[in-house]
Backbone and ligand atoms as CSV (ligand in chain L), in Angstrom:
chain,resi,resn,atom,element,x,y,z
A,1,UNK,N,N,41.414,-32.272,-17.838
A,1,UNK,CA,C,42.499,-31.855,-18.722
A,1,UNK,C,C,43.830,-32.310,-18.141
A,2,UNK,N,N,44.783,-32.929,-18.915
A,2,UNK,CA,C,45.986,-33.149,-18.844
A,2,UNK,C,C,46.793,-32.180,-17.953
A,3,UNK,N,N,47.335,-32.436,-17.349
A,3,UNK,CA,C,48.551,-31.758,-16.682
A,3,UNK,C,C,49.940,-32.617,-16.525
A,4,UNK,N,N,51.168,-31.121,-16.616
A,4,UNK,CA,C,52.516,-31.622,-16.706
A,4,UNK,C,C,52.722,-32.231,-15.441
A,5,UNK,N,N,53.465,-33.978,-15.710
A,5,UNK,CA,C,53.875,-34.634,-14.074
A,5,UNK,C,C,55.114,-33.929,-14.151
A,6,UNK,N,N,55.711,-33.391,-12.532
A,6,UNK,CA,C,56.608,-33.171,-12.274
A,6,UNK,C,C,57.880,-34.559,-12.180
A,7,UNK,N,N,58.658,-34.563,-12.486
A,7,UNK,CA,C,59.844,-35.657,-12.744
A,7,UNK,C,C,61.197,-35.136,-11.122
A,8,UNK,N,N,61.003,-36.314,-10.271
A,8,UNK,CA,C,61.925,-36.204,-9.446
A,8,UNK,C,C,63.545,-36.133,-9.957
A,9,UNK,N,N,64.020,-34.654,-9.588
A,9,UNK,CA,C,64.147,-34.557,-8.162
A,9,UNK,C,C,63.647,-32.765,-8.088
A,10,UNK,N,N,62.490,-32.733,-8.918
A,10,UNK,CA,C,61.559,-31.463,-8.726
A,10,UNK,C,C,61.455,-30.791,-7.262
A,11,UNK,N,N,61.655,-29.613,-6.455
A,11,UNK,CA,C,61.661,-29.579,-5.061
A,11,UNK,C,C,60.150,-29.569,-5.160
A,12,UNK,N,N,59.648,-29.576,-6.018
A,12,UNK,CA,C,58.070,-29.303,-5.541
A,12,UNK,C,C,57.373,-31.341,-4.744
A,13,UNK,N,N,58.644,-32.208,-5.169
A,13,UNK,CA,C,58.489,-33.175,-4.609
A,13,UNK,C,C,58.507,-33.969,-2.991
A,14,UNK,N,N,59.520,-32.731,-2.707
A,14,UNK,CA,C,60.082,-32.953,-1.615
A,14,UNK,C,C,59.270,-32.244,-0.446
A,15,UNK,N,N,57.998,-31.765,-1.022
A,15,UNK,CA,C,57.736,-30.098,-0.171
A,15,UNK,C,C,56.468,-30.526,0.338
A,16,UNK,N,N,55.442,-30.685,1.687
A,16,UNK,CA,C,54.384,-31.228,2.094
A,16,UNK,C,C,53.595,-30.730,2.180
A,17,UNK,N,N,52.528,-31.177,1.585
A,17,UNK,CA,C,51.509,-30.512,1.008
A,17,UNK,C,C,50.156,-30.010,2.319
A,18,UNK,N,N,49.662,-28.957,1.786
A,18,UNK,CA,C,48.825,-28.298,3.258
A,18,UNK,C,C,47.184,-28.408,2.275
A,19,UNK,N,N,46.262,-28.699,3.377
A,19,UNK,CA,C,44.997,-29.197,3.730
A,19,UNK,C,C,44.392,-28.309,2.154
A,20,UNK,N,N,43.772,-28.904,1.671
A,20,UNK,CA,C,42.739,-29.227,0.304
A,20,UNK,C,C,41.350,-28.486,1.228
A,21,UNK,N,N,40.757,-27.297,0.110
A,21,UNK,CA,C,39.181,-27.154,0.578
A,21,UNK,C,C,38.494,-27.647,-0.391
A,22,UNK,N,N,37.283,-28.271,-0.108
A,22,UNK,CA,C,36.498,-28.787,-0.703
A,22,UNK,C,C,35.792,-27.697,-1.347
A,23,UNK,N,N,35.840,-27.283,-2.609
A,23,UNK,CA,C,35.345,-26.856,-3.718
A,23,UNK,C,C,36.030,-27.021,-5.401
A,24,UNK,N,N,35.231,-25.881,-6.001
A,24,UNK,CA,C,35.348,-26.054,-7.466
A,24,UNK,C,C,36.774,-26.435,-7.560
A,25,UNK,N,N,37.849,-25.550,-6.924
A,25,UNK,CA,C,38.869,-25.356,-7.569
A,25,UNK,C,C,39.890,-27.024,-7.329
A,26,UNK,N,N,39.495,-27.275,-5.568
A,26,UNK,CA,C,40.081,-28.995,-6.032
A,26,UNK,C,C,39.041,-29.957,-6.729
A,27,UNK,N,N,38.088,-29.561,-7.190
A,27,UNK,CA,C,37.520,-30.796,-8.235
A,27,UNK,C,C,37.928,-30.646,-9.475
A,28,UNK,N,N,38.251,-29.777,-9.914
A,28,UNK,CA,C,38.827,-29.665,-11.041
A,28,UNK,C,C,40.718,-30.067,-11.365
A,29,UNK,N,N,40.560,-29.309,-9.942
A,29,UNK,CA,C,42.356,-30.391,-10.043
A,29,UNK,C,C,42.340,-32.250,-9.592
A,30,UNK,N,N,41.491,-32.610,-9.279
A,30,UNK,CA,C,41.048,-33.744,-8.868
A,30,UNK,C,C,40.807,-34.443,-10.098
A,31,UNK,N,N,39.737,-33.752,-10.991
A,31,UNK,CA,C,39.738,-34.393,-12.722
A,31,UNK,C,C,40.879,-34.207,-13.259
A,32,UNK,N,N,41.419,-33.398,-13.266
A,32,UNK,CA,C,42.753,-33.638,-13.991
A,32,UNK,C,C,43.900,-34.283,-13.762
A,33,UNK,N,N,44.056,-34.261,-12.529
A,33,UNK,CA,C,45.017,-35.440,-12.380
A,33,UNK,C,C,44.374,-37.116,-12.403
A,34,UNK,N,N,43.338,-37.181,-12.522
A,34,UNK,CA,C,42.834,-38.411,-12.840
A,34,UNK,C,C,43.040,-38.781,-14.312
A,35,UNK,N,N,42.876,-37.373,-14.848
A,35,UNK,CA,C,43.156,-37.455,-16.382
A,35,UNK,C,C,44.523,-37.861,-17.122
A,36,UNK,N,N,45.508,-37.292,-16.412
A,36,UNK,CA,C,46.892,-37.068,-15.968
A,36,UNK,C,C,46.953,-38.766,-15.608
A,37,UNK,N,N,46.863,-39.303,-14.637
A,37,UNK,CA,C,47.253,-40.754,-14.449
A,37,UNK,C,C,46.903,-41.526,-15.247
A,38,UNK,N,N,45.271,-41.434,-15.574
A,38,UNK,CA,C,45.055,-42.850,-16.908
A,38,UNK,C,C,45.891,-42.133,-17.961
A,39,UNK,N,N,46.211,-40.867,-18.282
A,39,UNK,CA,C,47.138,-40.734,-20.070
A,39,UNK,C,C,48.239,-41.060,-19.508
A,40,UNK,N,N,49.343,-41.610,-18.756
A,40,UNK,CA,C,50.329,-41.859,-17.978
A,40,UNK,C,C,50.182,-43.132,-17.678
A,41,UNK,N,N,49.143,-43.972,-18.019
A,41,UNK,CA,C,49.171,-45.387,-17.051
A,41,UNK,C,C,49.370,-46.006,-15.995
A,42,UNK,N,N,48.781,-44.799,-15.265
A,42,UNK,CA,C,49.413,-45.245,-13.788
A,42,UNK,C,C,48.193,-45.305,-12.694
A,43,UNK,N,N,48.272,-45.813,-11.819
A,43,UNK,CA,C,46.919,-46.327,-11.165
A,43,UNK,C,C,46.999,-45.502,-9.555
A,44,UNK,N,N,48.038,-44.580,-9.552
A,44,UNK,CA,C,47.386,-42.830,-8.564
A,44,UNK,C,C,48.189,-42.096,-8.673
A,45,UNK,N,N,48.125,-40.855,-8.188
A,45,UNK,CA,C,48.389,-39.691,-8.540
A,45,UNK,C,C,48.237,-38.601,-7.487
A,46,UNK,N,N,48.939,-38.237,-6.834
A,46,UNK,CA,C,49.362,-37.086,-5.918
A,46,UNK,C,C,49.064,-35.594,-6.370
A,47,UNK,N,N,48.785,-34.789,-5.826
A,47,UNK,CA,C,48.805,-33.424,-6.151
A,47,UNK,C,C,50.224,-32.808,-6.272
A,48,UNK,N,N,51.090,-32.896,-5.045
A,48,UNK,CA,C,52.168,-32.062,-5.848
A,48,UNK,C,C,52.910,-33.183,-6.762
A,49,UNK,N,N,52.481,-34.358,-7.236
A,49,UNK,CA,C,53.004,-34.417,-8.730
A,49,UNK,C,C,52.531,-33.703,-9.904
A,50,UNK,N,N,51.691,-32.936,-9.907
A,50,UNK,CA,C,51.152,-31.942,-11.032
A,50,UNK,C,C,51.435,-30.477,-10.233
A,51,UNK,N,N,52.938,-30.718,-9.426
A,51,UNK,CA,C,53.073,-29.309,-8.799
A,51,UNK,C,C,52.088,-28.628,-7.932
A,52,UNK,N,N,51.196,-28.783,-7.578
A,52,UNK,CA,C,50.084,-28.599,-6.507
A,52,UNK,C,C,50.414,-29.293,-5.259
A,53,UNK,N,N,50.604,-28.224,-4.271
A,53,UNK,CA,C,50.968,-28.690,-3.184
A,53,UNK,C,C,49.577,-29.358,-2.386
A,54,UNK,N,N,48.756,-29.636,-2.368
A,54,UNK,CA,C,47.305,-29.717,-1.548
A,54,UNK,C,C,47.082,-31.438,-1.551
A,55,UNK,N,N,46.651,-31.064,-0.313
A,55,UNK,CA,C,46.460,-32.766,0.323
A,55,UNK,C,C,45.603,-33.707,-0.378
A,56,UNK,N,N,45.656,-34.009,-1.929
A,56,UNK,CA,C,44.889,-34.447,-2.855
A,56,UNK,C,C,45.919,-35.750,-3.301
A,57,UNK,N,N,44.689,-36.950,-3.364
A,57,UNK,CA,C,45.207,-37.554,-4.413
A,57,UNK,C,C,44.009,-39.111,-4.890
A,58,UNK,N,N,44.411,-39.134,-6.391
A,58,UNK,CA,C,43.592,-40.143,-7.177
A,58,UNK,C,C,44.489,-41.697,-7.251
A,59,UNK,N,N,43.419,-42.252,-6.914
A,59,UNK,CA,C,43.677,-43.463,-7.319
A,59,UNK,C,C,42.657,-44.586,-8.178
A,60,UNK,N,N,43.037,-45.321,-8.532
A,60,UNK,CA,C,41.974,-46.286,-9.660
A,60,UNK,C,C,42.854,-47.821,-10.005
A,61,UNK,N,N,41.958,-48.557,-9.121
A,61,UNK,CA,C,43.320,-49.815,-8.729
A,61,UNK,C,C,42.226,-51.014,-9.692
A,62,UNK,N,N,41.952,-50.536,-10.429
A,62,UNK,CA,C,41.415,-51.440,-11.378
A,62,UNK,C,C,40.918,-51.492,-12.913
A,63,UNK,N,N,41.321,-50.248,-13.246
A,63,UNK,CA,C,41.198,-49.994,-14.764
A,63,UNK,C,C,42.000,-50.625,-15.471
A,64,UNK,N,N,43.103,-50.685,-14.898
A,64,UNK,CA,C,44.153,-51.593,-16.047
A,64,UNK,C,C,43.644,-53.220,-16.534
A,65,UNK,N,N,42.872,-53.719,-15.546
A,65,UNK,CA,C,42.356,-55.046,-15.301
A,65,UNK,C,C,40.651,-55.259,-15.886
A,66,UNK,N,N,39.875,-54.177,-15.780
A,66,UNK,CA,C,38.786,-54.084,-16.331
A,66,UNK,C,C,38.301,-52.542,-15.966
A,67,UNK,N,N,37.001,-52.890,-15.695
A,67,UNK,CA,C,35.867,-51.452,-15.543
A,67,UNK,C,C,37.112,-50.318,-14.295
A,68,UNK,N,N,36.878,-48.893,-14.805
A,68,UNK,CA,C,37.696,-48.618,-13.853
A,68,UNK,C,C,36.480,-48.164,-12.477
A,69,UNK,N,N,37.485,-47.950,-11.944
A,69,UNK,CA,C,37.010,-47.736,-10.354
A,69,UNK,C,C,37.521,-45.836,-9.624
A,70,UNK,N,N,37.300,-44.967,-10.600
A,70,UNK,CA,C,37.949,-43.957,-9.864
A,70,UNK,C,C,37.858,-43.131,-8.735
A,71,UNK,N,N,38.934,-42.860,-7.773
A,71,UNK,CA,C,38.369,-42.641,-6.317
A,71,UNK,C,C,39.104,-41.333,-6.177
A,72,UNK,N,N,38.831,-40.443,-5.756
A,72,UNK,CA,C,39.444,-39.041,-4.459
A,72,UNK,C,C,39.510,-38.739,-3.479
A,73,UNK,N,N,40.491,-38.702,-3.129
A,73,UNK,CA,C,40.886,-38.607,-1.531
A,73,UNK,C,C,41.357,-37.413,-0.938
A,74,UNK,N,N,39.996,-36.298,-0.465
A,74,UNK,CA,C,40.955,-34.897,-0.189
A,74,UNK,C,C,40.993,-34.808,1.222
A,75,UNK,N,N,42.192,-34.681,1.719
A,75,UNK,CA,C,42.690,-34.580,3.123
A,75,UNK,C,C,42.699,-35.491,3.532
A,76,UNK,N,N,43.621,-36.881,2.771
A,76,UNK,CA,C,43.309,-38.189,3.676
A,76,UNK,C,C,44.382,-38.619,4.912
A,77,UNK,N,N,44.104,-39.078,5.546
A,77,UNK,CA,C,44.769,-39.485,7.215
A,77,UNK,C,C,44.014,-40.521,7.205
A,78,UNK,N,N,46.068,-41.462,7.307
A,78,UNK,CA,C,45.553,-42.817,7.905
A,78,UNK,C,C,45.473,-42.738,9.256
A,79,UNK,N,N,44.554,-43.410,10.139
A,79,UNK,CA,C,44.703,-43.764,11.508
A,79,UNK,C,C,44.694,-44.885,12.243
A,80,UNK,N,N,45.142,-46.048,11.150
A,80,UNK,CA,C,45.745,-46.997,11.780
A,80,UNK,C,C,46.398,-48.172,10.472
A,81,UNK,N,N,47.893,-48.347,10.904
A,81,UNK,CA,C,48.225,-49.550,9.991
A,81,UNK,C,C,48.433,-50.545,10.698
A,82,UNK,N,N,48.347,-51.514,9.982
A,82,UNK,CA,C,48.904,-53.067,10.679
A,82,UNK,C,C,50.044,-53.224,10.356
A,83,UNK,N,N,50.623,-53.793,11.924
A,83,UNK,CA,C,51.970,-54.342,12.385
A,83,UNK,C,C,52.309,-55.011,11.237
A,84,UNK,N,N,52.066,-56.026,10.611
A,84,UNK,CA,C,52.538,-56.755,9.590
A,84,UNK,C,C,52.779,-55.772,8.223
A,85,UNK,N,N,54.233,-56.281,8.099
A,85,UNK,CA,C,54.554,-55.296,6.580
A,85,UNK,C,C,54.518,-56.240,5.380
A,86,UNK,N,N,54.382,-55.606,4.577
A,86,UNK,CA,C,54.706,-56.537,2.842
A,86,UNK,C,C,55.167,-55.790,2.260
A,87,UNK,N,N,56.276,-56.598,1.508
A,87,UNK,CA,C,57.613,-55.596,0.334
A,87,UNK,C,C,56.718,-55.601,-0.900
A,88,UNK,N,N,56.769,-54.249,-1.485
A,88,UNK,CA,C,56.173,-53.855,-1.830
A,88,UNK,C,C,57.744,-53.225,-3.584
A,89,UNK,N,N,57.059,-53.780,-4.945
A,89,UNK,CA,C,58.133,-53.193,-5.145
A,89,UNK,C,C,57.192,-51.866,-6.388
A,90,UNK,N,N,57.947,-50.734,-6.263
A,90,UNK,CA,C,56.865,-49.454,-6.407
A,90,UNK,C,C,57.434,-48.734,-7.949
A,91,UNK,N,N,56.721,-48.281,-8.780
A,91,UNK,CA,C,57.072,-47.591,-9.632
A,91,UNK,C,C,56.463,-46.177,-9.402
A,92,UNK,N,N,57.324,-44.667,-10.170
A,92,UNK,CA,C,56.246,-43.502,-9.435
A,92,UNK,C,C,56.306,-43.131,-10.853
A,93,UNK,N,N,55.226,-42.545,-10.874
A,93,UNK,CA,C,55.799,-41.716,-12.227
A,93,UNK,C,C,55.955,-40.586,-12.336
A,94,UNK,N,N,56.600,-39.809,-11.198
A,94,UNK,CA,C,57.188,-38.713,-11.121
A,94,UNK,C,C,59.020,-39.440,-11.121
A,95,UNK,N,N,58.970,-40.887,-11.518
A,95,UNK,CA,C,60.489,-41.161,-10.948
A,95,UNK,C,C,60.789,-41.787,-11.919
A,96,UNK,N,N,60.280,-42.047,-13.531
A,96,UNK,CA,C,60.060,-43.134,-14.412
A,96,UNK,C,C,61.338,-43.759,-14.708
A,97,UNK,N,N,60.581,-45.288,-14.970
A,97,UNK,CA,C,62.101,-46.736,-14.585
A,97,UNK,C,C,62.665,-46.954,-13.784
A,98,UNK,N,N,62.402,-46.446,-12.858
A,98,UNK,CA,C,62.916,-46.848,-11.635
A,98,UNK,C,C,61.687,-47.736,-10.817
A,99,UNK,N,N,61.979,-49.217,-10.519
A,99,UNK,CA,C,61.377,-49.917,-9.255
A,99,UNK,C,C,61.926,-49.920,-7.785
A,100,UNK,N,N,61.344,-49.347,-7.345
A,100,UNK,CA,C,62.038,-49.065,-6.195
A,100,UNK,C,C,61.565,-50.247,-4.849
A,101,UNK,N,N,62.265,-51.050,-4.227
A,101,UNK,CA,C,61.649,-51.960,-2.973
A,101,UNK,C,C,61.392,-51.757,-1.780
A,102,UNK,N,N,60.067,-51.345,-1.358
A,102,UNK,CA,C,60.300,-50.753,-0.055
A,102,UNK,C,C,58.762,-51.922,0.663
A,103,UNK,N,N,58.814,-51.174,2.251
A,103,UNK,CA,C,58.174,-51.834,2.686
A,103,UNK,C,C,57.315,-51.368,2.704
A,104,UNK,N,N,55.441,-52.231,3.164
A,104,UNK,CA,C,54.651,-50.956,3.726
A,104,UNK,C,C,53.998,-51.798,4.295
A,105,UNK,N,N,52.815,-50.825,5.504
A,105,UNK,CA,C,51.675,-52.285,5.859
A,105,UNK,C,C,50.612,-52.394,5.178
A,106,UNK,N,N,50.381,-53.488,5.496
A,106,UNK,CA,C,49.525,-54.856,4.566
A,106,UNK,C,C,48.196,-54.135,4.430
A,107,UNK,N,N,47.754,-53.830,5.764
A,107,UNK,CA,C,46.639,-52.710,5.580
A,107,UNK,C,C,47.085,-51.341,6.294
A,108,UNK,N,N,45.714,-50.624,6.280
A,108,UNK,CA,C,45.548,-49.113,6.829
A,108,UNK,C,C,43.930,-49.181,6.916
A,109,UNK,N,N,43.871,-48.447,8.153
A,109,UNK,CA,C,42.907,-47.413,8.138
A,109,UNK,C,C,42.633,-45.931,7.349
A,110,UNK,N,N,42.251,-45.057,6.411
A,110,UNK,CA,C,42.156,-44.170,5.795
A,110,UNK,C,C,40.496,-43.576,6.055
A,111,UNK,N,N,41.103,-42.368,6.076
A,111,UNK,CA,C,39.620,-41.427,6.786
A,111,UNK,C,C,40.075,-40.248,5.310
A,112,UNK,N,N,38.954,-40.051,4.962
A,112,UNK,CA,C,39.346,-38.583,3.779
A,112,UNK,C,C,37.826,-38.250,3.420
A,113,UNK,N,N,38.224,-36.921,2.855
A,113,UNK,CA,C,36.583,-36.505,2.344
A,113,UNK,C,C,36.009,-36.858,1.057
A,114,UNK,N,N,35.255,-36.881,1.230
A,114,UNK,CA,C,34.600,-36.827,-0.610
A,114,UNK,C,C,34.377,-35.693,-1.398
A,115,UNK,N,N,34.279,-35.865,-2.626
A,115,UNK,CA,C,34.331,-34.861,-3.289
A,115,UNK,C,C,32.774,-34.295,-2.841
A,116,UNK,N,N,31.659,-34.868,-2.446
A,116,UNK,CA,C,30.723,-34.617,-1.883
A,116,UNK,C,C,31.464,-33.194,-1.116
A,117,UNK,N,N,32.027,-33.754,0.085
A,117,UNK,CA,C,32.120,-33.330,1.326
A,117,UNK,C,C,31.927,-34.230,2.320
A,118,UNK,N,N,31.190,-35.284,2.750
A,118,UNK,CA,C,30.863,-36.011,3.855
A,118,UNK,C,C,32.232,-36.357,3.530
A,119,UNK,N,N,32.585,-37.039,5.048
A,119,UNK,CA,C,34.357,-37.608,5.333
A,119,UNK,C,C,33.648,-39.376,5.229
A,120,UNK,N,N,34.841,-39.686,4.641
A,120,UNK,CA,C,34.572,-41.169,4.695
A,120,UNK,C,C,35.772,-42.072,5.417
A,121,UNK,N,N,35.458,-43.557,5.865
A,121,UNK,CA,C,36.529,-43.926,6.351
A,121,UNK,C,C,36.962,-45.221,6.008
A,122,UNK,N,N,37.557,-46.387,5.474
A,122,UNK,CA,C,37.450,-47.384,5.300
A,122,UNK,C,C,38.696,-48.159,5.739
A,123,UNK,N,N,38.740,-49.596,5.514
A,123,UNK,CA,C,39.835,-50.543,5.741
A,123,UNK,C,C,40.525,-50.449,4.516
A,124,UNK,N,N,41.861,-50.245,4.152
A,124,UNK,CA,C,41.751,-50.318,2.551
A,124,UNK,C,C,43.248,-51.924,2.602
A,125,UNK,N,N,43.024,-52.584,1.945
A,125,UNK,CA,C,43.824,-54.289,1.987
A,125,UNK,C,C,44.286,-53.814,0.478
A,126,UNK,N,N,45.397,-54.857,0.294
A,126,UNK,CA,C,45.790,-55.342,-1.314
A,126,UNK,C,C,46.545,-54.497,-1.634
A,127,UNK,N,N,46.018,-54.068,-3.087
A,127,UNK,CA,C,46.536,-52.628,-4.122
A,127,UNK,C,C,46.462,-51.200,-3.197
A,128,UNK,N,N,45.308,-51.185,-2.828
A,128,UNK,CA,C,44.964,-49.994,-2.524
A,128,UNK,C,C,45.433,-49.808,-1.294
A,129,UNK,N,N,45.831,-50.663,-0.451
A,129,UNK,CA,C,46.179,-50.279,0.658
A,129,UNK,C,C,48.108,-49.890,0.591
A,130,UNK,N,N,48.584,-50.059,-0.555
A,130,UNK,CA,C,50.032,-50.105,-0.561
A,130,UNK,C,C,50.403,-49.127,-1.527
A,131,UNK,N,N,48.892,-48.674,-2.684
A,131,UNK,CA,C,49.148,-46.847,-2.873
A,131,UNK,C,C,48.692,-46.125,-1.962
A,132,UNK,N,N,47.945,-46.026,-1.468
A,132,UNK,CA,C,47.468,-44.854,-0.598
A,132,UNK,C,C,48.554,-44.654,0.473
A,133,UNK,N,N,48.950,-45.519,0.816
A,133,UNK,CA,C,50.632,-45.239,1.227
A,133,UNK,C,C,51.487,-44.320,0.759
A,134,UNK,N,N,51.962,-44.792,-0.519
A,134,UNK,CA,C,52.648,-44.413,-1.835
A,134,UNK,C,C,51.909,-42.849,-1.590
A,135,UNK,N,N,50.707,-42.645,-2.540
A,135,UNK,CA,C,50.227,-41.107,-2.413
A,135,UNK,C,C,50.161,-40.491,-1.123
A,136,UNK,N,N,50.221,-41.063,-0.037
A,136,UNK,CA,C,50.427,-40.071,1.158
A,136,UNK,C,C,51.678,-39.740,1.503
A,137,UNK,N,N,52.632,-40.553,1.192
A,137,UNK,CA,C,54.060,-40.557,1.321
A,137,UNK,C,C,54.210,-38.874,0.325
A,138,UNK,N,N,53.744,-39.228,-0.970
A,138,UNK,CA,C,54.009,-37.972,-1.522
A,138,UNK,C,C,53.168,-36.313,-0.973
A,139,UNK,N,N,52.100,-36.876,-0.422
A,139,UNK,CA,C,51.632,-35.473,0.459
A,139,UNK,C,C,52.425,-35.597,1.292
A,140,UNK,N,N,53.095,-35.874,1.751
A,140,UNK,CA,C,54.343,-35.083,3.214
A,140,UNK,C,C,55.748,-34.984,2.406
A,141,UNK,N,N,55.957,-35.151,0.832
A,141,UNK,CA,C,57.416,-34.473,0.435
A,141,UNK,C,C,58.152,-35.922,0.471
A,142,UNK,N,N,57.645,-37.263,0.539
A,142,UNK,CA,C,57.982,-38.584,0.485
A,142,UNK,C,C,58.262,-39.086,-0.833
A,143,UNK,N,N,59.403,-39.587,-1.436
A,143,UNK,CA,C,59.129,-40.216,-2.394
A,143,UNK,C,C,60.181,-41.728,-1.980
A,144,UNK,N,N,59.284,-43.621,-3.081
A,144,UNK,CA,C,59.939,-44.056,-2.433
A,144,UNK,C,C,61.712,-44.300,-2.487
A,145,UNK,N,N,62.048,-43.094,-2.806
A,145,UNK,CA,C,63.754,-43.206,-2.833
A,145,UNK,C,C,64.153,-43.083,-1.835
A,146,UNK,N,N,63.075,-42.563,-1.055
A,146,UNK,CA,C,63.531,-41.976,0.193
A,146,UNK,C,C,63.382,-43.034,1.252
A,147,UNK,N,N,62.569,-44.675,0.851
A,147,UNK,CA,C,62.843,-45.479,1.694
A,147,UNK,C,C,63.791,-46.546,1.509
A,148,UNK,N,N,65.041,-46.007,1.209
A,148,UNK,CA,C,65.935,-47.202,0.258
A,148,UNK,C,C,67.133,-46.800,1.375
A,149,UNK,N,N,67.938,-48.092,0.854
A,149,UNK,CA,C,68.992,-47.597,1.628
A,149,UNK,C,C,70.085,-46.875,1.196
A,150,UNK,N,N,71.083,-46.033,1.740
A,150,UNK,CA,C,72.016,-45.517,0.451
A,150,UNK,C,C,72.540,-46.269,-0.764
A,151,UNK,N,N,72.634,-47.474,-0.281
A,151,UNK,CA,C,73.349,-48.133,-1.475
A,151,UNK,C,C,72.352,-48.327,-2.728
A,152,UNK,N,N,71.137,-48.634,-2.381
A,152,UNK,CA,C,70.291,-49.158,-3.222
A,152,UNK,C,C,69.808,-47.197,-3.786
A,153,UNK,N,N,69.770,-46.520,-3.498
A,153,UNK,CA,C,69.264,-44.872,-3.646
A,153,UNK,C,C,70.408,-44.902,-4.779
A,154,UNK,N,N,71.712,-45.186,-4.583
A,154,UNK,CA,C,72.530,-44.389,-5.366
A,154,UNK,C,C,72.413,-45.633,-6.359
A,155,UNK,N,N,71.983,-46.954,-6.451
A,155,UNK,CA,C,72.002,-47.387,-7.448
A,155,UNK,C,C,70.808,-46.857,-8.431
A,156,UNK,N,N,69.708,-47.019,-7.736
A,156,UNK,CA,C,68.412,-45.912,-8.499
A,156,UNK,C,C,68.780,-45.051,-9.286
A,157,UNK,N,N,69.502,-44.200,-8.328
A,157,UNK,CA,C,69.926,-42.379,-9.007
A,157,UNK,C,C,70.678,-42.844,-10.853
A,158,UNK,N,N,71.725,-43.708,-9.780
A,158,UNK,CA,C,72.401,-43.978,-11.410
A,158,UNK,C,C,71.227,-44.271,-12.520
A,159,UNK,N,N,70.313,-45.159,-12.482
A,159,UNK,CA,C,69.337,-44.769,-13.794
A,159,UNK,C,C,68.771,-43.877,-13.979
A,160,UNK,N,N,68.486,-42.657,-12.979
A,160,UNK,CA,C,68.084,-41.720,-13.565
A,160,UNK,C,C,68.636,-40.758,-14.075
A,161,UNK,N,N,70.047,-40.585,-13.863
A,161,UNK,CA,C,70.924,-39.946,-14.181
A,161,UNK,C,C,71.562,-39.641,-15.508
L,1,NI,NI,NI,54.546,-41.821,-6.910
């Protein structure tokens, strides 16, 4: 089921989100914000963007392009990025029209559980390695306005304003 995205500069954006238990109640917030991103068009989705503070978030880095691919990530921790960065330019849709340019690395390491429960761990490259960024940024109260510089922040603000 659909849920309302929160629209920055919501404090529920700014606020870092604490450890997800694996049951009913995050699988069901887990479907819905999956639900929530494809009716939104957007390819992931954070928990406290549907105001839920909990270390949750969906991503699906290939539906727009064909078959989708949908994934959950509860309690994810990266534990390792690569030195090499790539500019990255980001849309949120807790921030809509705004592209924001920031950096990130090229890859990561990401460890998170499954909706199973077993923890999983992978290399994640490309798309996925430059949201899962993006959605972890927003589990610690990150959004990317917050990697801009003032000048470029207050040019942002002005469109949202
Ligand atoms: Ni976002």
């Amino acid at each position: 089921m659909k849920r309302e995205i929160r629209r920055w500069p919501d404090a529920v954006l700014s606020q870092k989100a604490l450890p997800a238990s694996v049951d009913d109640v995050t699988m069901v917030l887990a479907q819905d914000m999956l639900d929530t991103m494809y009716a939104a068009e957007g390819r992931g989705l954070a928990a406290p963007q549907v105001g839920v503070l909990a270390r949750v978030f969906v991503m699906d880095s290939t539906w727009k392009v064909g078959a989708g691919t949908p994934e959950i990530f509860i309690n994810p921790e990266i534990l390792w990025r690569s030195t090499e960065l790539v500019p990255s330019s980001e849309g949120c849709l807790s921030i809509p029209g705004v592209l924001a340019e920031v950096s990130r690395a090229k890859e990561i390491i990401l460890r998170w559980v499954m909706p199973d429960g077993s923890v999983s761990a992978q290399k994640l490259v490309g798309f996925r390695a430059i949201c899962a960024q993006h959605e972890m940024d927003h589990l610690d109260g990150i959004v990317t306005l917050d990697h801009l510089s003032p000048e470029a922040r207050a040019k942002a603000e002005a469109v949202l304003a």
